[in-house]
C-alpha positions in Angstrom: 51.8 -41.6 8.2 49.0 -40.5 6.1 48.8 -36.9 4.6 46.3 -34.5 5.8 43.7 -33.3 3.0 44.0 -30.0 2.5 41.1 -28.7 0.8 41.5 -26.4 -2.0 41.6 -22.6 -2.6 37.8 -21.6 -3.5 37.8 -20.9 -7.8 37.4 -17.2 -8.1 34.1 -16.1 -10.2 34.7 -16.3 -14.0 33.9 -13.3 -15.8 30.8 -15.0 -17.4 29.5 -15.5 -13.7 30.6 -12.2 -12.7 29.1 -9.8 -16.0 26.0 -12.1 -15.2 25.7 -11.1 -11.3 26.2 -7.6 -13.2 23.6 -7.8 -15.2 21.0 -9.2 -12.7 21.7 -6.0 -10.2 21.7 -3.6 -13.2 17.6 -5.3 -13.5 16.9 -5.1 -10.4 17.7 -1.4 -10.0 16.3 -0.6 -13.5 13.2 -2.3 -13.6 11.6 -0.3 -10.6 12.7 3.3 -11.8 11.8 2.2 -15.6 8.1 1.0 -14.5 7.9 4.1 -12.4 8.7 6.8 -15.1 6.6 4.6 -17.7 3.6 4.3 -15.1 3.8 8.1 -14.7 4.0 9.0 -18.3 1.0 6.6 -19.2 -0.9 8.3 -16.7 -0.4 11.4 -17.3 -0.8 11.0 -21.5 -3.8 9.4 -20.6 -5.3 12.3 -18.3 -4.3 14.9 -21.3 -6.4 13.2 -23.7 -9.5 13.1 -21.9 -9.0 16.6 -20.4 -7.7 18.8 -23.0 -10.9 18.0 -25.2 -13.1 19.3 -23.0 -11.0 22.8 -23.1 -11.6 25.6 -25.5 -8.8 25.8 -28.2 -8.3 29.4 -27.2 -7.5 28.6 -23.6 -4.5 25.7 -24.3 -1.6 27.0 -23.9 0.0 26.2 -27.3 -2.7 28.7 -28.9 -1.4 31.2 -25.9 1.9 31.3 -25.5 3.1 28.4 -28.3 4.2 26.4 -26.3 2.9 23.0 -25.6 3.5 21.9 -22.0 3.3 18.0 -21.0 0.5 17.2 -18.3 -1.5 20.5 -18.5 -4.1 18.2 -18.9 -3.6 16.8 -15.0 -3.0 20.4 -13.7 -6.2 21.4 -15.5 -8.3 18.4 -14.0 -6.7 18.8 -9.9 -7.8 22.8 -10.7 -11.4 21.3 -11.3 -11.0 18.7 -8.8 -10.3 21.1 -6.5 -12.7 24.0 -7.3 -15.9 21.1 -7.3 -14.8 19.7 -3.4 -14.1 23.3 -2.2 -18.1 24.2 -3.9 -19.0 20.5 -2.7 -18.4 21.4 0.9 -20.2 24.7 0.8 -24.3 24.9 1.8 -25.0 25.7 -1.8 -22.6 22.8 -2.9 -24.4 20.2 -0.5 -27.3 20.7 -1.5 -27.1 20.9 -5.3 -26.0 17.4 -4.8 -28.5 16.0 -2.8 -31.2 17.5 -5.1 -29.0 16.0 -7.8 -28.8 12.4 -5.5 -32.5 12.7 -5.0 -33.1 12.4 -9.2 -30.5 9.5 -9.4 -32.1 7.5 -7.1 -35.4 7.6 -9.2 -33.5 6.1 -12.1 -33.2 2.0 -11.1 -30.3 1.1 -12.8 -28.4 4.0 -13.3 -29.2 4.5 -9.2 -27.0 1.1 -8.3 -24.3 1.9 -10.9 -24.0 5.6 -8.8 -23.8 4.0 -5.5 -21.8 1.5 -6.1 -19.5 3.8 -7.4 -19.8 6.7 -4.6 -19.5 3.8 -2.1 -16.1 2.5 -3.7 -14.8 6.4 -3.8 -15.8 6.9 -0.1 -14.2 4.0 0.8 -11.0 4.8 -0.8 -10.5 8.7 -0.8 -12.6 9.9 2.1 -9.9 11.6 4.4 -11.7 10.1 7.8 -11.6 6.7 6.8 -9.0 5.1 8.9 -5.9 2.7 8.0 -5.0 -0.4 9.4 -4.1 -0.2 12.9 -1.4 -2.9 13.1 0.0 -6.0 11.1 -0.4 -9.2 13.1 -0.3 -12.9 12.9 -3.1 -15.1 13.0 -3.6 -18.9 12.5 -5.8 -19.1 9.4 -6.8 -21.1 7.8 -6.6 -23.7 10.5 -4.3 -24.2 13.4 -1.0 -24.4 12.9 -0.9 -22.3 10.0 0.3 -19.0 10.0 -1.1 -15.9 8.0 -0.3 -12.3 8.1 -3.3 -9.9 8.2 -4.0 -6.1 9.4 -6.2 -5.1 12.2 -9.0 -3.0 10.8 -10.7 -2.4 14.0 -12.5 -4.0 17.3 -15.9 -5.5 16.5 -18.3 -3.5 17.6 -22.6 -4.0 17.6 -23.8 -7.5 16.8 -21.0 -9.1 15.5 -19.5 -8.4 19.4 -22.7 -9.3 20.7 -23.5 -12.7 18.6 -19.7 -14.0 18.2 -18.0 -12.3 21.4 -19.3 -14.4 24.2 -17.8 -11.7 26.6 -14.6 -11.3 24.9 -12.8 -9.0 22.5 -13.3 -9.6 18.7 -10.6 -8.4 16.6 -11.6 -7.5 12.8 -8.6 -8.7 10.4 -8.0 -8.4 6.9 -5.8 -11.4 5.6 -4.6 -10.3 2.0 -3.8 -12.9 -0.7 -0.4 -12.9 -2.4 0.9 -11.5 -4.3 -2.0 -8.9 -4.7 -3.4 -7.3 -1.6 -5.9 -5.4 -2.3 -8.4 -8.4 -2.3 -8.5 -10.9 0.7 -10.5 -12.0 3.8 -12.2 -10.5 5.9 -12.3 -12.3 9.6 -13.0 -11.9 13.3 -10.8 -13.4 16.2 -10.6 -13.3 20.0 -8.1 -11.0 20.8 -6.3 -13.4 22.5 -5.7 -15.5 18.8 -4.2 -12.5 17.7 -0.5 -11.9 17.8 0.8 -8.1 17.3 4.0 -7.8 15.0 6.6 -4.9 15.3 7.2 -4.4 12.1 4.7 -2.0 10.6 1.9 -2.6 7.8 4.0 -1.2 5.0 6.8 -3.6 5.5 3.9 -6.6 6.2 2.6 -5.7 3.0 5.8 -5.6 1.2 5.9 -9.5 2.7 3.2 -10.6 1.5 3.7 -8.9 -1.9 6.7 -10.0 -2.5 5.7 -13.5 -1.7 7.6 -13.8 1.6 10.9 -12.5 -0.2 11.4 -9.2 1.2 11.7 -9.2 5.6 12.1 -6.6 7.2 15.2 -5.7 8.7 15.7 -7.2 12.4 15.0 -4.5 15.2 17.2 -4.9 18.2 15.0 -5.1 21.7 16.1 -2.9 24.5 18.1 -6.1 25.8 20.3 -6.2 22.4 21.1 -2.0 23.2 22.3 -2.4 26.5 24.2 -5.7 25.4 25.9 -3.8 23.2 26.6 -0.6 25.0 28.1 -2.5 27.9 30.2 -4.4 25.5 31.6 -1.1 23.8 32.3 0.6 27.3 34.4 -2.6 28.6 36.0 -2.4 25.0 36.7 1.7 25.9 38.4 0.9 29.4 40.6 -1.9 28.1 41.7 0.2 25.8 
């Protein structure tokens, strides 16, 4: 009669492994609050020393009061910021700087080096320009092989007229990994494009992390009722 094999109790974690696991989760808390509070500090140094110059030594606060308050510097430049945009959007305001636009664009180079720049700040700060609708999938770049991108918006003018041959063009933005700010712009039928419920912040977490981070699984509707039928027969057997 042969003996059965029983296999043996699992080793519990020696305290190497275990101060090591420690460790590792002690980093990955850390690191994000550490880069956070550095990130913010070297900002904010840096906005103080190109601010502050500009200020009269009678009007900084240490020469006031004696006391010398961190980041006055970024409260003094959102004040300025703030005060130039409300002028900015007055009659007066508008058209100082078109007057002031009209004598750029008689400079050649230091005309491209302005509009390239206002075009960039548009782009980026203007309060109308619109976020990506949804994050979907598409198969880029050839079949078979998957991609995650953001809708921008439906093509419209003649992209739709030279590359919709009656159907809907889809503009998407494919980011690269693991940096997406730079990427691909592309246009699809509608039909090639497949929505995703999970929203673009948690996309882009995807694809910055690489494919690492996922989302956590939504339940559909069916998974709800599965489960509140099965706690209601669990209630009436109890």
């Amino acid at each position: 009669m042969t003996k059965r094999h029983t296999p043996e109790p699992p080793r519990k974690a020696g305290l190497l492994f275990r101060l090591r696991s420690s460790f590792l989760t002690g980093i990955v808390v850390i690191t994000p609050v550490a880069l956070t509070i550095w990130l913010i500090f070297a900002v904010v140094t840096w906005v103080d020393k190109v601010v502050l110059p500009f200020v009269p030594d009678k009007l900084l606060p240490q020469n006031l009061i004696n006391v010398n308050f961190f980041g006055v510097g970024v409260v003094i430049f959102l004040v300025f910021t703030i005060v130039v945009g409300w002028i900015a959007k007055g009659l007066i305001g508008r058209s100082l700087i078109r007057q002031a636009e009209n004598i750029v664009d008689r400079m050649p180079v230091v005309r491209t080096i302005y509009n390239g720049i206002k075009q960039i700040s548009e782009t980026v700060f203007a309060q109308s320009e619109r976020s990506f609708e949804k994050a979907v999938l598409v198969e880029y770049p050839r079949r078979g092989i998957w991609a995650i991108g953001f809708i921008s918006t439906h093509a419209k003018g003649e992209i739709l007229r030279r590359a919709g041959n009656g159907e809907k063009i889809m503009s998407v933005f494919v980011p690269t990994t693991p940096n997406p700010t730079s990427g691909f712009l592309l246009y699809f039928p509608a039909d090639d494009v497949i929505e995703l419920d999970m929203s673009v912040e948690e996309a882009a977490k995807l694809v910055i992390s690489a494919g690492l981070v996922y989302p956590s699984e939504k339940p559909d509707d069916d998974d709800v009722a599965n489960l509140l039928n099965r706690r209601q027969r669990i209630r009436e057997h109890a």
